[in-house]
C-alpha positions as CSV (number, residue, x, y, z in Angstrom):
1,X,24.7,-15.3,20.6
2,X,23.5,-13.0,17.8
3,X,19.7,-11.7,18.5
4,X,17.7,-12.3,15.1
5,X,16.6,-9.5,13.6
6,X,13.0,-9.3,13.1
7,X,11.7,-9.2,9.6
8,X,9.7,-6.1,8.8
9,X,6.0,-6.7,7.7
10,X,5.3,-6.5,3.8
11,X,2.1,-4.4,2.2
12,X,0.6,-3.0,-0.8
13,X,-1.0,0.3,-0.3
14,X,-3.8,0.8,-2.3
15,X,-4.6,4.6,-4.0
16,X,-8.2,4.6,-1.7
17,X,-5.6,5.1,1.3
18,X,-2.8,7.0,-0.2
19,X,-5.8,9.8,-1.2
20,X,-7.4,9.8,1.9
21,X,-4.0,10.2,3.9
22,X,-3.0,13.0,1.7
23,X,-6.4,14.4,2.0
24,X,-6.0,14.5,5.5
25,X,-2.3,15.9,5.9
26,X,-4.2,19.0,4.1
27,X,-6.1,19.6,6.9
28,X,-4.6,20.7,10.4
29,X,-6.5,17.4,12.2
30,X,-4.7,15.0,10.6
31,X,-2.6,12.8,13.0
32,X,-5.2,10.9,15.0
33,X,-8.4,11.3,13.6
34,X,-7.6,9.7,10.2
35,X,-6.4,6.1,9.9
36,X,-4.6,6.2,6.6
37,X,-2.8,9.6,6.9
38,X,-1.7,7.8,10.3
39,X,-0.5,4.8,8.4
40,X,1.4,6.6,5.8
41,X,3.2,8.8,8.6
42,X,4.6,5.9,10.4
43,X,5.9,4.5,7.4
44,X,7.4,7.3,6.7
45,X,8.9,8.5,10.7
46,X,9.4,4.6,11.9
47,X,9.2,2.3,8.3
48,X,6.5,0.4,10.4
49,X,6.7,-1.7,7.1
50,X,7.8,-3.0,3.6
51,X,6.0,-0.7,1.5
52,X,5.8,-2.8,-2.2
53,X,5.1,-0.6,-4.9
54,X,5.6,-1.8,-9.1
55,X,5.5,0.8,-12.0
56,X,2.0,0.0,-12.7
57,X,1.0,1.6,-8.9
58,X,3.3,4.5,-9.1
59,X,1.7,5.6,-12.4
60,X,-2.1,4.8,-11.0
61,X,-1.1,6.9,-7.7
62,X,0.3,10.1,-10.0
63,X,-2.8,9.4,-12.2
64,X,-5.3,9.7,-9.7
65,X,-3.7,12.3,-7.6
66,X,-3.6,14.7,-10.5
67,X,-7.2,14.0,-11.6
68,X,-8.2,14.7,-8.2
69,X,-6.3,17.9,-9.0
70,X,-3.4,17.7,-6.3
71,X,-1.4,20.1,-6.9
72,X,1.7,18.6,-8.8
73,X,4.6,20.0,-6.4
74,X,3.2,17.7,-3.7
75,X,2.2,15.1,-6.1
76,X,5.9,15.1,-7.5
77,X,7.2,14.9,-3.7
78,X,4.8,12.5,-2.6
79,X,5.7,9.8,-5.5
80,X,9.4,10.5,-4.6
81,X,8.9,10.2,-1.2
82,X,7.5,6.7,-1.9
83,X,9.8,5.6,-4.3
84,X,12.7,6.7,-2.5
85,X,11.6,4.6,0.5
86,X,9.3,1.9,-1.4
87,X,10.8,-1.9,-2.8
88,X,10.0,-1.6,-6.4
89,X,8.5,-5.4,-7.2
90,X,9.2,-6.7,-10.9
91,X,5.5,-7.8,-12.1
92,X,6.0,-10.4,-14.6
93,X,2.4,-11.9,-15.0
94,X,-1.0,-11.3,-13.4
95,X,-4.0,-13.8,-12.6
96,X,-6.6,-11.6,-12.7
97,X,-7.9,-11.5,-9.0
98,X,-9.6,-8.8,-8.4
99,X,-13.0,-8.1,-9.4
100,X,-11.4,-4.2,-10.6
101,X,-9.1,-4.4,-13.2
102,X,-7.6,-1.2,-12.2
103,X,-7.0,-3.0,-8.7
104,X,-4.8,-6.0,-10.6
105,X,-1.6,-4.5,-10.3
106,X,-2.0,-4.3,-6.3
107,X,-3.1,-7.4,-6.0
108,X,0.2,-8.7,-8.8
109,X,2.4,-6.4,-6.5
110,X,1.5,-8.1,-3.6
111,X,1.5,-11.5,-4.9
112,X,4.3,-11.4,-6.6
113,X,6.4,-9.1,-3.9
114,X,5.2,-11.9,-1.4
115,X,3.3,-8.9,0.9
116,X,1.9,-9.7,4.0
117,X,-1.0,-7.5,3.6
118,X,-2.8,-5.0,1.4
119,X,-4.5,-1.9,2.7
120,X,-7.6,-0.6,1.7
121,X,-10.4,1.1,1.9
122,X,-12.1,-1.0,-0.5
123,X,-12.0,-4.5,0.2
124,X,-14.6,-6.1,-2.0
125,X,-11.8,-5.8,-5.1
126,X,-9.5,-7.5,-3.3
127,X,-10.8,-10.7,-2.6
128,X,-9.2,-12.8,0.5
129,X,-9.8,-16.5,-0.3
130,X,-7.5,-15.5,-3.8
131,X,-4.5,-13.6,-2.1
132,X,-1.9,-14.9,0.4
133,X,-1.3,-11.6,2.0
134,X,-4.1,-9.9,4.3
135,X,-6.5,-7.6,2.9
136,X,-6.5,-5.5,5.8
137,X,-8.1,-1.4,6.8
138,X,-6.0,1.3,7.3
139,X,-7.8,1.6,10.9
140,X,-6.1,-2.3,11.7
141,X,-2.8,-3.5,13.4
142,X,0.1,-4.5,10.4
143,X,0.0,-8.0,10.0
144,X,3.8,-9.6,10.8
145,X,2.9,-12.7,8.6
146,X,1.2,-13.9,5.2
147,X,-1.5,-16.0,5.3
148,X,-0.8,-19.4,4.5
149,X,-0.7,-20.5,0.7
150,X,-3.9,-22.9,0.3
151,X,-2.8,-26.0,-1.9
């Protein structure tokens, strides 16, 4: 008999976590003491998970990176990075779910790339009673399943 393989958790990573885990790598503390630069390094040495990503979030992530004035060698490698190892998600339509409109396209990702969560650091624009995946912290376990679609 065949074992099944197990189906890799889905997310959204929102920019509030990619910036702080960047933020972090630049210091030489990094690996325990900070939740989202933990997060991003085991997607990146074990692919802990699905990382969803559509245009819309790759341009917000290069957006904010440079006006936070990253230095664009690492924000060049860190988009590649991503998108080399990311599932790019076709966004079609949104609903207008979060409270942000600059958080839409995370929540459309995620939605529409059926994710099984959404990490953040700010969880009041991404609100759970309107999205089938988890809104989750970076500090949390990876959810293995979406929340149930309510009728």
């Amino acid at each position: 008999m065949r074992a099944r393989k197990k189906r890799q958790p889905r997310g959204v990573v929102d920019t509030s976590v990619l910036v702080a885990g960047i933020a972090a790598f630049r210091r030489t503390e990094t690996s325990t003491s900070n939740p989202s630069a933990s997060l991003i390094r085991e997607w990146i040495t074990k692919a802990t998970f699905v990382w969803l990503v559509s245009k819309d979030i790759l341009d917000e992530y290069k957006t904010v990176l440079a006006r936070l004035r990253v230095a664009p060698s690492i924000i060049g490698r860190t988009i590649n990075v991503i998108s080399d190892g990311a599932e790019r998600v076709a966004v079609s339509r949104t609903r207008n779910i979060s409270p942000d409109p600059g958080d839409e396209p995370f929540c459309a990702c995620a939605e529409q790339g059926n994710a099984d969560f959404i990490v953040t650091l700010n969880r009041k624009d991404f609100p759970q009673s309107l999205l089938n995946a988890h809104v989750i912290g970076p500090e949390e376990a990876i959810p293995t399943t979406a929340r149930k679609k309510k009728p």
